[in-house]
C-alpha positions as CSV (number, residue, x, y, z in Angstrom):
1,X,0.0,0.0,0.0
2,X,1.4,3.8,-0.9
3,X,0.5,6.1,2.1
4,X,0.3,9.7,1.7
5,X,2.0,10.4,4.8
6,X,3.9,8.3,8.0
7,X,3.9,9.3,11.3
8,X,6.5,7.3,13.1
9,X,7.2,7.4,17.1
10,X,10.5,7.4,17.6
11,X,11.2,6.1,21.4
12,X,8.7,3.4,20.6
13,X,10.8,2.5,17.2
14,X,13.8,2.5,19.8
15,X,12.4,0.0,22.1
16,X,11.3,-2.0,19.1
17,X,15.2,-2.1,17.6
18,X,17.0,-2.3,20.5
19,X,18.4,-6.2,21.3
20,X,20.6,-7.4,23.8
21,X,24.3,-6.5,23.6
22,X,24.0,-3.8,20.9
23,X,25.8,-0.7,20.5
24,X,24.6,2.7,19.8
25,X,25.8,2.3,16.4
26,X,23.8,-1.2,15.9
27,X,20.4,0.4,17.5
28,X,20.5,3.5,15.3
29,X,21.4,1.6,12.1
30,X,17.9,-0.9,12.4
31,X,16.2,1.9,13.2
32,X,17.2,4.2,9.9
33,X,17.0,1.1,8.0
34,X,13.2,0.2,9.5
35,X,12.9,4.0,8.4
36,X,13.9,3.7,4.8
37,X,12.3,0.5,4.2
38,X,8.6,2.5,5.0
39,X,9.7,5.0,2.8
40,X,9.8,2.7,-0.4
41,X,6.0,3.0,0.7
42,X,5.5,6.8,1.0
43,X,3.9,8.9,-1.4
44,X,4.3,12.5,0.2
45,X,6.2,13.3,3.6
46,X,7.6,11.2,6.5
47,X,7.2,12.8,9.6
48,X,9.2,11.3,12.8
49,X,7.9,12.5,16.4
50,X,10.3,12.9,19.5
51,X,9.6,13.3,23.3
52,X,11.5,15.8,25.0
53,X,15.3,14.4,25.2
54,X,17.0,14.7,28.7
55,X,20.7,14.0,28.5
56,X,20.4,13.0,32.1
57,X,18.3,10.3,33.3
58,X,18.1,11.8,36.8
59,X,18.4,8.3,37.9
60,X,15.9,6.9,36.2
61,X,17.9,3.7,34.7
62,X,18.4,3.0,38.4
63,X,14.7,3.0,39.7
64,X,12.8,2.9,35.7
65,X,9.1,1.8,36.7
66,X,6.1,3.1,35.1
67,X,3.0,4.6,37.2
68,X,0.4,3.0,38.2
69,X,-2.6,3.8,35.4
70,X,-6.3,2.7,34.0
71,X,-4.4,0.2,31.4
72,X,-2.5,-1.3,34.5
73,X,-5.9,-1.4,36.5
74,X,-6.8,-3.5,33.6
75,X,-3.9,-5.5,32.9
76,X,-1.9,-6.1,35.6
77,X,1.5,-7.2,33.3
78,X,1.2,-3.5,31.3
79,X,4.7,-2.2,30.5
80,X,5.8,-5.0,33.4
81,X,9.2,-5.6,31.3
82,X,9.4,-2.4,30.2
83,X,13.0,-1.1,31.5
84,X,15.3,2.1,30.8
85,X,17.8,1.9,28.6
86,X,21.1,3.4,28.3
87,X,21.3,3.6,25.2
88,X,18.3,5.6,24.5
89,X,19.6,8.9,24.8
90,X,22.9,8.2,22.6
91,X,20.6,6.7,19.9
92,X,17.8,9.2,19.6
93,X,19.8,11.8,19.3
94,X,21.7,10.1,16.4
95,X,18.7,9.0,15.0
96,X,16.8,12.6,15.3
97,X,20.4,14.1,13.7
98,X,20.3,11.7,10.6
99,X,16.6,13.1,10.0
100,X,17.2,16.7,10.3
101,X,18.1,17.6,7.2
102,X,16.8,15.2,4.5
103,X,15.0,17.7,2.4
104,X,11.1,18.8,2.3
105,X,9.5,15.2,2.6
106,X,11.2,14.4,5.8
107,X,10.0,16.2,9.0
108,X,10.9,16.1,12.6
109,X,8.8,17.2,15.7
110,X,10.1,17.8,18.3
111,X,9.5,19.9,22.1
112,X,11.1,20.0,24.9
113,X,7.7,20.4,26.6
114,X,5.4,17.7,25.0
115,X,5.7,14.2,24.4
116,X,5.3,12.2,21.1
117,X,1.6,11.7,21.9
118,X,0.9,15.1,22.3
119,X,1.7,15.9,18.3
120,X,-0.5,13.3,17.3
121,X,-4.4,14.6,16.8
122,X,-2.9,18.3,15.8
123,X,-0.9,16.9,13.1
124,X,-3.5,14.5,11.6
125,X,-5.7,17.6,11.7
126,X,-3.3,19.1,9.6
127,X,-2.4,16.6,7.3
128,X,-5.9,16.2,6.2
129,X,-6.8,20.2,5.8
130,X,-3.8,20.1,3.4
131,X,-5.2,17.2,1.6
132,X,-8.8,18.0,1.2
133,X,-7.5,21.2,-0.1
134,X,-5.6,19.8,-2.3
135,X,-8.3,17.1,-3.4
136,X,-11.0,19.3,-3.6
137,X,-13.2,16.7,-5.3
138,X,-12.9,14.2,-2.9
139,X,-11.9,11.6,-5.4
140,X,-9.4,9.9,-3.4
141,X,-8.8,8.2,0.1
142,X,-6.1,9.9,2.9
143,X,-4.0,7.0,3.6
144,X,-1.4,7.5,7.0
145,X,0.5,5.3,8.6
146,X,0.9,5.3,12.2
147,X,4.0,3.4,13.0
148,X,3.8,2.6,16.9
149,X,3.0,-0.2,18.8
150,X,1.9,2.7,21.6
151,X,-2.3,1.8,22.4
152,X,-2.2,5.8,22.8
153,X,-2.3,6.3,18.9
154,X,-5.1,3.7,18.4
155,X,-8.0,6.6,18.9
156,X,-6.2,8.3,15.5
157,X,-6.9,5.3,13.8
158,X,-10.3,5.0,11.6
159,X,-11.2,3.6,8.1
């Protein structure tokens, strides 16, 4: 399928790339290649979204344990083997520097204040005023890709 546009999240992509024993170097390379291969599938623009990058983990690595929430009232093993890694930092940053500057049909987001999630809805709003204005007739069908594996982007998705 061509898409019109991909969103990907790009600390979910990390934990998604990142194996045991790996380098900086070896996380950052599956992740640009994951990245390419979508693009052989893109029709317009790639966007890639950040959340605000700390180069200190204030400790975190040490205690990493996620709060107590609704999806954890629900199911108990939520984000249970979720842990910190050391490597994050390194490799977004690599990651979010390789992206920069590829040209007009690459985009980064990225605040200091707000997380991924937070670019979501007002994006997609965006992507589709541009598109209906430049479809006018209606003749043909928005396609995005939301690459996550995060349940917070499944209220974007629809038909």
């Amino acid at each position: 399928m061509l898409y019109d546009y991909i969103v990907i999240d790009s600390a979910n992509l990390f934990y998604r790339c990142l194996g045991k024993n790996e380098t900086v170097e070896q996380v950052v390379r599956k992740m640009i290649s994951f990245t390419e291969d979508l693009r052989q599938s893109l029709n317009d623009t790639l966007y890639i979204i950040f959340d605000p990058i700390s180069e200190y983990d204030l400790g975190e690595s040490k205690s990493f344990k996620f709060p107590s929430s609704e999806r954890k009232k629900i199911d108990e093993n939520y984000k249970a083997n979720r842990q910190y890694s050391s490597l994050y930092y390194q490799s977004i940053v690599l990651y979010k520097k390789f992206y920069t500057y590829r040209g007009d049909k690459v985009k980064t987001i990225y605040s200091q204040e707000y997380e991924a999630d937070d670019f979501v809805e007002p994006l997609l709003e965006m992507l589709k005023k541009e598109f209906d204005e430049k479809h006018p007739d209606g003749g043909y069908t928005l396609n995005i890709a939301l690459v996550t594996t995060d349940y917070d982007f499944s209220r974007y998705i629809t038909n």
